[in-house]
One Martini backbone bead per residue (centre of mass of N, CA, C, O) as a GRO file, in nm:
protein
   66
    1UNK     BB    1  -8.885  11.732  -2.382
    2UNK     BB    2  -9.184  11.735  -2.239
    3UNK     BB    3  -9.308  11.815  -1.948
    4UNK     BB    4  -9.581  11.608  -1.993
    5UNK     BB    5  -9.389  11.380  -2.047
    6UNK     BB    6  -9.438  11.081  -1.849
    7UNK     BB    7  -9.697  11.168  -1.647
    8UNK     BB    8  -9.947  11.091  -1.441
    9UNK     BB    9 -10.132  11.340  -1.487
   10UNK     BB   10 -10.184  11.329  -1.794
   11UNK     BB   11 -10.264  11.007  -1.974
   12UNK     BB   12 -10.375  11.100  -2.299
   13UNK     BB   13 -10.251  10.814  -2.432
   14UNK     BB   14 -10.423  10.673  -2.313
   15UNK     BB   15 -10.691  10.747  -2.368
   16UNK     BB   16 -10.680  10.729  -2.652
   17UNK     BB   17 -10.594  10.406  -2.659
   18UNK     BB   18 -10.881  10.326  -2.555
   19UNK     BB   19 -11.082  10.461  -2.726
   20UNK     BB   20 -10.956  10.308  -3.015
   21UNK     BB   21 -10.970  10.032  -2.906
   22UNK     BB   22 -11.302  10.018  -2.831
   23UNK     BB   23 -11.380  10.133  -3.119
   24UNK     BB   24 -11.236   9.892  -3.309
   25UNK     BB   25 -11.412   9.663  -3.164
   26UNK     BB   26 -11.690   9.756  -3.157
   27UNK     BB   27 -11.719   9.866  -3.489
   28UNK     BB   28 -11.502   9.689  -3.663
   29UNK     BB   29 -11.418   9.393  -3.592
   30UNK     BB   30 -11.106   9.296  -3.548
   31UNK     BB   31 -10.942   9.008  -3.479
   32UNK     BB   32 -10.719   9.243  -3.435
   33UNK     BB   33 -10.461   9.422  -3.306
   34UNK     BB   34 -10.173   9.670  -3.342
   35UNK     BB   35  -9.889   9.786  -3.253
   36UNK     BB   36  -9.624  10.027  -3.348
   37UNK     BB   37  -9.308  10.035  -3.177
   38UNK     BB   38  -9.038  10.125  -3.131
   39UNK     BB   39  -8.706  10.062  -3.012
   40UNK     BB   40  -8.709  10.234  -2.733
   41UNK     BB   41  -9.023  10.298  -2.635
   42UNK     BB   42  -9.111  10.317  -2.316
   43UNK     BB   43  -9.390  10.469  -2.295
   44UNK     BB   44  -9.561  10.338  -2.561
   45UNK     BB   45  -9.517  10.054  -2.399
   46UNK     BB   46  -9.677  10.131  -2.164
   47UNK     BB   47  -9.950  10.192  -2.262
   48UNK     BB   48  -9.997   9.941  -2.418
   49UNK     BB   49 -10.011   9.769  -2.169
   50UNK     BB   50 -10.211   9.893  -2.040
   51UNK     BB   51 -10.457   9.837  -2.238
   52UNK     BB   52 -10.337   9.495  -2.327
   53UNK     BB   53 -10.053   9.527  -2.483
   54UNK     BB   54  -9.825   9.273  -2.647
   55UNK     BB   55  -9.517   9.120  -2.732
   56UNK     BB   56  -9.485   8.907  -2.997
   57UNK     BB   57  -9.268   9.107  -3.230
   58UNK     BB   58  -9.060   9.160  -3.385
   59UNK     BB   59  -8.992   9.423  -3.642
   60UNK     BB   60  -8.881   9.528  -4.003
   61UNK     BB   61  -8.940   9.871  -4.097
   62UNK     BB   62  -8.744  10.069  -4.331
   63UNK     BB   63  -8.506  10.029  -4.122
   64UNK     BB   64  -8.665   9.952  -3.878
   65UNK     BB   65  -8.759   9.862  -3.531
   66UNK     BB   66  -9.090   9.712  -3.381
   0.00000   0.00000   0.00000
């Protein structure tokens, strides 16, 4: 793990997050978002909820759990 993966003063994935998502609703207009996160990507799935994003559904893609 990298020294600073997961730490509050880095938040660069949240700040990514909001960006993307923001601009996808700006610009493409698109009826809904979806996140795809491992299970068990406790990180990604917290930055997810910071942004708004909640889990809807497990899925199985090419025999992982998303």
């Amino acid at each position: 793990m990298r020294p600073s993966w997961g730490t509050i003063s880095a938040g660069y994935a949240t700040e990514a997050a909001i960006a993307v998502r923001d601009y996808a609703f700006q610009s493409l207009k698109p009826p809904r978002l979806i996140s795809m996160i491992r299970s068990g990507n406790l990180a990604s799935k917290r930055v997810a909820e910071k942004v708004g994003i909640s889990l809807r559904e497990e899925v199985m893609h090419h025999g992982l759990v998303y």
